[in-house]
C-alpha positions in Angstrom: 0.0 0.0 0.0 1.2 4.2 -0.9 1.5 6.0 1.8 1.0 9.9 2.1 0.4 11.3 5.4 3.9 11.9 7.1 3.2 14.3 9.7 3.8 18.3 10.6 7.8 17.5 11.0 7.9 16.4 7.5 5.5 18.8 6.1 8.2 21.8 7.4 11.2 20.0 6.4 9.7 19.5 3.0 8.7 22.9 2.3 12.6 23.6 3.7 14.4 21.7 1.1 11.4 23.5 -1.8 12.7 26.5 -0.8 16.4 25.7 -0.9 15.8 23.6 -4.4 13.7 26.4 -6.2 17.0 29.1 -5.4 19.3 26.9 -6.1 17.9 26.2 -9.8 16.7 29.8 -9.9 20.5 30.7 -9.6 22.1 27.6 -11.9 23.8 29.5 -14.1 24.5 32.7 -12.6 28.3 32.0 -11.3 29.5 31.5 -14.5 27.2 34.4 -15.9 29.3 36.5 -13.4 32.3 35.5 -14.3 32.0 35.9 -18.0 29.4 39.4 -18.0 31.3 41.4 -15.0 34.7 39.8 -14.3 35.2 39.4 -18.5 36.4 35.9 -17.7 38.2 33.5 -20.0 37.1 30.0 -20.6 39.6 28.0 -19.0 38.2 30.6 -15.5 34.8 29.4 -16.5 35.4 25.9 -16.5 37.7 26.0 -13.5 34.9 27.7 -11.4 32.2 24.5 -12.8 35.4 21.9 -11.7 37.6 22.8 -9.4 34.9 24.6 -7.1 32.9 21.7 -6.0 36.0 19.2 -6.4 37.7 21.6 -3.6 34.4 21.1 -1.9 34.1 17.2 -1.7 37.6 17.6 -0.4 37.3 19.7 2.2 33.7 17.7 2.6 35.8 14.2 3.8 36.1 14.5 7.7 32.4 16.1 7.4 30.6 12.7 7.5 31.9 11.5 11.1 31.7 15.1 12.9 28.2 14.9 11.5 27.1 11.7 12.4 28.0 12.5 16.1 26.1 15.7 16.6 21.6 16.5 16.3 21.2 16.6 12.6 18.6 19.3 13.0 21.5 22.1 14.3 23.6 20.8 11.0 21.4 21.4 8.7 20.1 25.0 9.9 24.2 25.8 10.5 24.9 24.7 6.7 21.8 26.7 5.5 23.4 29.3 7.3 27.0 29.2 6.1 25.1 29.1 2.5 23.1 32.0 2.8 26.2 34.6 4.0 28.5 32.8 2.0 26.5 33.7 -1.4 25.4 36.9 -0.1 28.8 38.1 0.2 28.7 38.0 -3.9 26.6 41.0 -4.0 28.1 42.9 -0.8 31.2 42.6 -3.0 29.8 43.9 -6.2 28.1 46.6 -4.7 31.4 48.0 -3.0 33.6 47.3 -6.6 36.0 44.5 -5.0 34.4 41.3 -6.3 37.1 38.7 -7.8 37.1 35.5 -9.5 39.1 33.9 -6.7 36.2 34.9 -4.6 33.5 33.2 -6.8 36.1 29.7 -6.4 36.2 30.1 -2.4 32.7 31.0 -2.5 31.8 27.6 -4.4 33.8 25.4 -2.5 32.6 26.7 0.6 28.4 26.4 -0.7 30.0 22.4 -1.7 31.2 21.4 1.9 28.0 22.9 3.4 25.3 21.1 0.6 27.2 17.4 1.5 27.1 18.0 5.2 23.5 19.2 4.8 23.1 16.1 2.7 24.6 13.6 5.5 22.4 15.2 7.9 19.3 15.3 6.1 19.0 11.9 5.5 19.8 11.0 8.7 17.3 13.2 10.1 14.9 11.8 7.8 15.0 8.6 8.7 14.3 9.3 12.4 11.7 11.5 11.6 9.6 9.1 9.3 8.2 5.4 9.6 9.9 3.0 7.7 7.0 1.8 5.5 6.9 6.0 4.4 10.7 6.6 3.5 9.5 6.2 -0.3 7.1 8.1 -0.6 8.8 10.6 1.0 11.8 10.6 -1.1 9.6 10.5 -3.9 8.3 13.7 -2.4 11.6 15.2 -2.3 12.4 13.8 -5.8 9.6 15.3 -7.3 10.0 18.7 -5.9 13.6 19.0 -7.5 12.3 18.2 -10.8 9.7 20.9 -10.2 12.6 23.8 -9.2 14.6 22.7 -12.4 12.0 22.9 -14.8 10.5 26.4 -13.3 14.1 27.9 -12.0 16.1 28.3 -14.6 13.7 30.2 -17.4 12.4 32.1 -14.2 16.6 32.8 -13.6 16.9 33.9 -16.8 14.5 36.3 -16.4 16.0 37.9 -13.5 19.0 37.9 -15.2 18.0 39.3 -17.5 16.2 42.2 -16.0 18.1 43.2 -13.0 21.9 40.7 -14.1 23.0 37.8 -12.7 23.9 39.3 -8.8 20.6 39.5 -8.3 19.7 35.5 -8.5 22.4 35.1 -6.3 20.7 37.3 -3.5 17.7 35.3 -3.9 19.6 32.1 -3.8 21.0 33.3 -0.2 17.5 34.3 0.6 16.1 30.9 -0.6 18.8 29.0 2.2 17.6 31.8 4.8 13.9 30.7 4.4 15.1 26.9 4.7 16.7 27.7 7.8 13.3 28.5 8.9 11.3 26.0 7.7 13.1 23.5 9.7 13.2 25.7 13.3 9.9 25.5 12.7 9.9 21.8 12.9 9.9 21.8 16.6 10.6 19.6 19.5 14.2 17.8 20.5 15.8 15.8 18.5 17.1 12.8 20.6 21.2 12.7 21.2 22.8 10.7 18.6 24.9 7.5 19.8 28.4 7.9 20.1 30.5 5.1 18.9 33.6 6.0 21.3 32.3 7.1 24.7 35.5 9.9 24.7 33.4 11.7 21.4 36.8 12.6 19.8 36.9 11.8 16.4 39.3 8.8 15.5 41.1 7.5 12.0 38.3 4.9 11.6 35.4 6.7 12.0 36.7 8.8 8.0 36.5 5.5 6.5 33.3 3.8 8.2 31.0 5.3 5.7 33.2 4.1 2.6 33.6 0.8 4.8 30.2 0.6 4.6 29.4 1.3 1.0 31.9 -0.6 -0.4 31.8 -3.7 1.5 28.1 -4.2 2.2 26.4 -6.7 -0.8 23.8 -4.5 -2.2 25.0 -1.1 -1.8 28.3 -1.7 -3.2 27.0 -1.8 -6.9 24.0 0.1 -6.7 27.0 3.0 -5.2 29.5 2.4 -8.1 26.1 2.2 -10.7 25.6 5.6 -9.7 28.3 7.0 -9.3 28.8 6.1 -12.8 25.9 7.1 -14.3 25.8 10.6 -13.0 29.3 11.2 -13.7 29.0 9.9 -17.7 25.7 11.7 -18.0 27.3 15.2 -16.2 30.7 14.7 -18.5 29.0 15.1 -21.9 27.0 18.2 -20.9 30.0 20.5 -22.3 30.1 19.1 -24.9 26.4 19.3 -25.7 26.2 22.6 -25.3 29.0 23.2 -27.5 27.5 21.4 -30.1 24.1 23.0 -30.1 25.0 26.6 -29.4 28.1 26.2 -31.5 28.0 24.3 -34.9 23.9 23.8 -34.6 23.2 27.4 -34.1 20.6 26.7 -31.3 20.1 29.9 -29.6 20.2 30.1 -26.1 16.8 30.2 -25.1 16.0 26.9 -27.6 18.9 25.0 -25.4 17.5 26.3 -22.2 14.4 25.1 -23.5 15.6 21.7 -24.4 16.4 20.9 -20.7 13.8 22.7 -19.0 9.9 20.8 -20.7 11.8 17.5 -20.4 11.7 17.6 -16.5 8.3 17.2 -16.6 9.2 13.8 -16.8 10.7 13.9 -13.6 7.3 14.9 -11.7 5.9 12.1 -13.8 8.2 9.6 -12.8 8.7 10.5 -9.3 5.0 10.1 -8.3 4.4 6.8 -10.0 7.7 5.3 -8.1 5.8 4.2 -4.9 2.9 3.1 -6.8 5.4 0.9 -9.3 7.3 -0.4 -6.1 3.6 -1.5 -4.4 3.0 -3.3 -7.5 5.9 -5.2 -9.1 8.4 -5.0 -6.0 11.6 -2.6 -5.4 14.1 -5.0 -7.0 12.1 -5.1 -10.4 11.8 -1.5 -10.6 15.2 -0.3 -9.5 17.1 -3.1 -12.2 14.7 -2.1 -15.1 14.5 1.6 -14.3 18.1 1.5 -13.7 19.0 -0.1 -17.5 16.2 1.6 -19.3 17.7 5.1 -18.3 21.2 4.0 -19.4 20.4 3.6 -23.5 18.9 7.1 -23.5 21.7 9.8 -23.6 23.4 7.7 -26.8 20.8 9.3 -28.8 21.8 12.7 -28.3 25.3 12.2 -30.8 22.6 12.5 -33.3 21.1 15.5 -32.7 20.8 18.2 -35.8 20.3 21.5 -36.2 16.8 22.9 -36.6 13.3 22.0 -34.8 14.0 18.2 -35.3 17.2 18.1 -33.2 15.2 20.4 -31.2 12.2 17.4 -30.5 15.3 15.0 -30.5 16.9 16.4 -27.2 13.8 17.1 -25.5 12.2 13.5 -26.5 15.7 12.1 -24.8 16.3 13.7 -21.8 12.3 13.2 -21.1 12.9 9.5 -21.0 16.4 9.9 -19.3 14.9 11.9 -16.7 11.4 10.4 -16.6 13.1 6.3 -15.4 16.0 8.5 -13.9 13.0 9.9 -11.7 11.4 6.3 -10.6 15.0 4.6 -10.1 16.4 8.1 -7.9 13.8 7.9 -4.7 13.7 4.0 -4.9 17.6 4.4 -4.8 17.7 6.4 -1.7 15.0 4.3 0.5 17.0 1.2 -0.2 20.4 3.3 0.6 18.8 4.6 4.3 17.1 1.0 4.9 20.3 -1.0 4.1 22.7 1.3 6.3 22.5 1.0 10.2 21.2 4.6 11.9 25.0 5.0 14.2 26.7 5.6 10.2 24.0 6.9 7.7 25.3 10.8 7.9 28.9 9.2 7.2 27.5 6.9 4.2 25.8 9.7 2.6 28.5 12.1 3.1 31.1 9.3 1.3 28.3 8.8 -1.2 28.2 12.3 -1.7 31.9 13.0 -2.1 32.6 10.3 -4.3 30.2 11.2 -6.6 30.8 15.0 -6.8 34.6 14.0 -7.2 33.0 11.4 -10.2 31.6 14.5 -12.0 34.7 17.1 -11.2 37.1 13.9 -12.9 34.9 12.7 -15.7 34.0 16.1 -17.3 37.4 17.0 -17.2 38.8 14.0 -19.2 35.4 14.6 -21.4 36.5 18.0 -21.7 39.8 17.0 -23.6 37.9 14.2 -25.2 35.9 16.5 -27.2 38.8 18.8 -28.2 40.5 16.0 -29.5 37.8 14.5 -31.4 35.0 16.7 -31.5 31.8 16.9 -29.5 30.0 14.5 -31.0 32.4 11.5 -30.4 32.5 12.5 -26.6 29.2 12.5 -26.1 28.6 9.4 -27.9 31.5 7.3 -26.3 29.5 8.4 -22.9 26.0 7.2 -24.6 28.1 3.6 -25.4 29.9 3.4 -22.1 26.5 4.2 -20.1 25.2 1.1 -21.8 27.8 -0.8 -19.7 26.5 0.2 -16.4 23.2 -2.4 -15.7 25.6 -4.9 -15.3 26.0 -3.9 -12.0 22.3 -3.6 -11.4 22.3 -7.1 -11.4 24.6 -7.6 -8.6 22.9 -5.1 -6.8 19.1 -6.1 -7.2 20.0 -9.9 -6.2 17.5 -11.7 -4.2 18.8 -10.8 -0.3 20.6 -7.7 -1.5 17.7 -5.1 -1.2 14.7 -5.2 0.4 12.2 -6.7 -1.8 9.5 -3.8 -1.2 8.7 -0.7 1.0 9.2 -0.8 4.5 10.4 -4.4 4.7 
């Protein structure tokens, strides 16, 4: 049976991580906006601020996971909303007094990367607490579906914004957004019990870095399902350059069509997200997670042959629809299994590790795709990612083994 009623606590933490998604997507492309518009950067700045921003990040992010997992999640995740709202509001305290710099944009990023994975560690930790086992789908499906939401509506409402009032301005509203989810979740209310220590002198020790990693890469069914996506994400995040290369280069798409392209497709994601609890109740978690996981994987291939004019335009939009329509049944399945499979003393420290790894997956991968493309052209790169992606079901199968995930919700 779909659940649906999860309680005030959820209702406010919800409408927290709405707030922080919609000014997140409203602001997508406004660092690199700023770079290029009012700092004239070059693009080897550009690409550093995408990269090594967020790489620094899930560096800095690696000792996050323990100190997280031994402290109320609740204070964690206000504290990170926090040190996201002032970090991104000093972008237009700068501007206004003359003395913004690229190397602020970079610390800026890295700092905003170390805050989302410890706010990630401690979400799902709190969420799991907060939640009945037999409603962690549905409420990831909740969560799923409201990200899909901010990214379709975000980034045209961005470029608005951006285009009315420049790119500092979406930045603000980001900050504001992270100000408002700091809210939402005071608002929550009540104590959150103490967390259990795992060494009664609370100091952090050598082990408690790797228990998290431990944990993912040793335990049966998490171990694929991890490298799976870890995989996926990175191949499908390395041939964006590329694309966009290819149709606002050679095609001639303008920029509004490419916006376009990306933004009607995540209807699919609404779609898919809501009908993942009901698929689960009917054929099982196992089923859905191994064919939603392999049908996503032959999609992005078929972007190498996109063309110029309105058929390349239905081409990319037909795509990334089914992309992110399965990617949007197999994501909140995904995460239930990943809380119900890790014991509640290390969840902060397996998200956190499942968080770096895959940032750092994205950071590598889009680099080496990078140079891929300017060696053999855009095309080629994206396709070798559509062939490669192809590859990754096979571990699907390992990791939706009888006994490796529970067979449905709640058990």
């Amino acid at each position: 049976m779909v659940r649906g009623a999860l309680g005030r606590g959820f209702g406010w933490l919800w409408a927290a991580y709405a707030m922080s998604s919609f000014g997140t997507w409203l602001a997508f492309s406004a660092f690199p906006l700023i770079a290029v518009v009012v700092l004239h950067a070059g693009p080897a700045e550009v690409a550093a601020l995408a990269a090594v921003g967020p790489a620094v990040g899930a560096l800095l992010a690696v000792p996050l996971g323990p100190w997280v997992e031994f402290r109320r999640k609740r204070p964690v995740m206000i504290a990170a909303d926090l040190v996201r709202c002032a970090a991104l509001l000093s972008v237009p305290a700068a501007y206004a007094l003359d003395a913004l710099g690229f190397w602020q944009l970079l610390l800026v990023s890295a700092v905003v990367a170390v805050a989302d994975i410890a706010f990630t560690a401690a979400s799902g930790a709190f969420l799991k607490g907060l939640v009945a086992p037999g409603d962690l789908l549905v409420a990831n499906g909740r969560f799923e579906a409201t990200m899909w939401t901010s990214s379709m509506l975000g980034p045209p409402l961005g470029g608005a914004l951006t285009a009315l009032f420049g790119p500092v301005l979406t930045v603000a509203a980001d900050a504001v957004s992270y100000l408002l989810s700091a809210a939402g979740l005071s608002a929550i209310g009540g104590r959150e019990p103490s967390p259990a220590h795992e060494n009664p002198a609370h100091r952090l020790r050598a082990a408690d870095l790797f228990a998290g990693w431990r944990h993912l890469l040793t335990h049966r069914g998490l171990r694929p399902l991890f490298l799976n996506a870890v995989l996926v994400n990175g191949l499908i995040m390395a041939s964006a350059p590329p694309l966009a290369v290819l149709m606002l280069g050679p095609l001639g798409f303008a920029p509004w069509q490419y916006t376009l392209a990306f933004a009607v497709p995540c209807a699919g994601g609404l779609l898919g997200s809501r009908l993942a609890p009901r698929l689960v109740a009917r054929f099982g978690r196992r089923p859905v997670l191994r064919t939603a996981g392999t049908l996503r994987a032959l999609w992005p291939v078929g972007l190498a042959f996109v063309s110029a004019g309105p058929g390349g335009l239905v081409l990319v939009m037909a795509v990334e629809f089914g992309l992110i329509f399965l990617s949007a049944v197999f994501n909140p399945v995904l995460a239930t299994s990943r809380l119900e499979l890790t014991p509640t003393d290390r969840v902060a420290r397996t998200l956190s590790a499942w968080s770096v790894a895959s940032r750092a997956s994205v950071a590598v991968l889009t680099a080496l795709w990078g140079a891929l493309a300017a060696l053999t052209g855009p095309r080629t790169a994206i396709g070798l990612a559509g062939v490669l992606l192809w590859a990754t079901p096979l571990l699907l199968v390992a990791g939706t083994a009888k006994g490796a995930v529970p067979a449905s919700a709640g058990r």
